[in-house]
C-alpha positions in Angstrom: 0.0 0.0 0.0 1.1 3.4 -1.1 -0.4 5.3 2.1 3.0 7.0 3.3 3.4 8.6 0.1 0.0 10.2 -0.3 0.3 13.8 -0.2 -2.2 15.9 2.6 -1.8 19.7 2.3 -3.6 20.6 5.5 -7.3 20.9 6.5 -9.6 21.7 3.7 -12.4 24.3 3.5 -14.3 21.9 1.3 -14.8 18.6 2.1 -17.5 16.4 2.1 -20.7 17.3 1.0 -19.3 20.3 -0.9 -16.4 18.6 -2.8 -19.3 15.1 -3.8 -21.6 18.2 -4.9 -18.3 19.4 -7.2 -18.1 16.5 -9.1 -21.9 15.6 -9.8 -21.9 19.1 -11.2 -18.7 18.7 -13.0 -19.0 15.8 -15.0 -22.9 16.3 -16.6 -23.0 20.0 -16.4 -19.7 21.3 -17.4 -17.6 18.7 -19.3 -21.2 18.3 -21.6 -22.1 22.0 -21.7 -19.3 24.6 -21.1 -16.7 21.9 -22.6 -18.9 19.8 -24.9 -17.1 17.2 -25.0 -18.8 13.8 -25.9 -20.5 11.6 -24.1 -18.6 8.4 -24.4 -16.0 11.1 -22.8 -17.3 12.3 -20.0 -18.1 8.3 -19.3 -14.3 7.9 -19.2 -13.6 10.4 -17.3 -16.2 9.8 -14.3 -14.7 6.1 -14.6 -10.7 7.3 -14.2 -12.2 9.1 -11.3 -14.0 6.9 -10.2 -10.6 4.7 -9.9 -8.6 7.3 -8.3 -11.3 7.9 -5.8 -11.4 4.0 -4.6 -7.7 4.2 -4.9 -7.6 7.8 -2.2 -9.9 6.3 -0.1 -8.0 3.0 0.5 -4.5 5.0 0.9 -5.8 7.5 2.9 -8.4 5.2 5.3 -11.9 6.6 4.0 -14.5 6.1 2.5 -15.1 7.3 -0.6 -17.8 10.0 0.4 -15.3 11.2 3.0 -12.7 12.1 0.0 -11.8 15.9 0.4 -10.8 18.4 -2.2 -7.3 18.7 -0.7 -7.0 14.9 -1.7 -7.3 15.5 -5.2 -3.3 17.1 -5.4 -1.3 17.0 -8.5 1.4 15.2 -6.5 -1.0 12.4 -5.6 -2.4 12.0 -8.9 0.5 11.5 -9.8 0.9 8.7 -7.3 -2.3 7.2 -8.7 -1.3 7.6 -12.4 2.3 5.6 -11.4 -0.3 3.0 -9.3 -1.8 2.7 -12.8 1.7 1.8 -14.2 3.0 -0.4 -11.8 0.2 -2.3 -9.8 -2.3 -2.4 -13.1 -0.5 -2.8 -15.7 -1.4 0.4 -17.8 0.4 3.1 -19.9 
């Protein structure tokens, strides 16, 4: 398990609630509408997420509803995209 090197960058004023309410909006409203971007797309997307937000949650001791915005770091997606690599086998 990769838990040590997960990055935290303190407390977050968004977690939660606010942060799941983020995403729902994200992925419908603005990757379809401001973006327009397909649909088979945005399906892609919500499933990388989806992955990286199973993967937070085991590193970091959660659940996935507890994920916070702070969690969602360029230094740990990075983590997650070299998870990818290594543990599953993609490129």
């Amino acid at each position: 398990m990769l838990g040590a090197r997960v990055v935290s960058h303190g407390n977050s004023a968004m977690s939660g609630d606010g942060f799941a309410v983020l995403v729902e909006g994200f992925f419908p409203d603005w990757l379809t509408g401001a973006v327009r971007v397909s649909a088979h797309m945005v399906a892609s997307c919500w499933d990388a997420f989806a992955l990286y937000l199973r993967w937070i949650s085991e590193e970091c001791s959660t659940i996935p509803l507890d994920v916070e915005l702070e969690m969602v770091s360029w230094e740990n997606v990075l983590i997650f995209l070299s998870h990818l690599a290594d543990v599953r086998g993609c490129s």
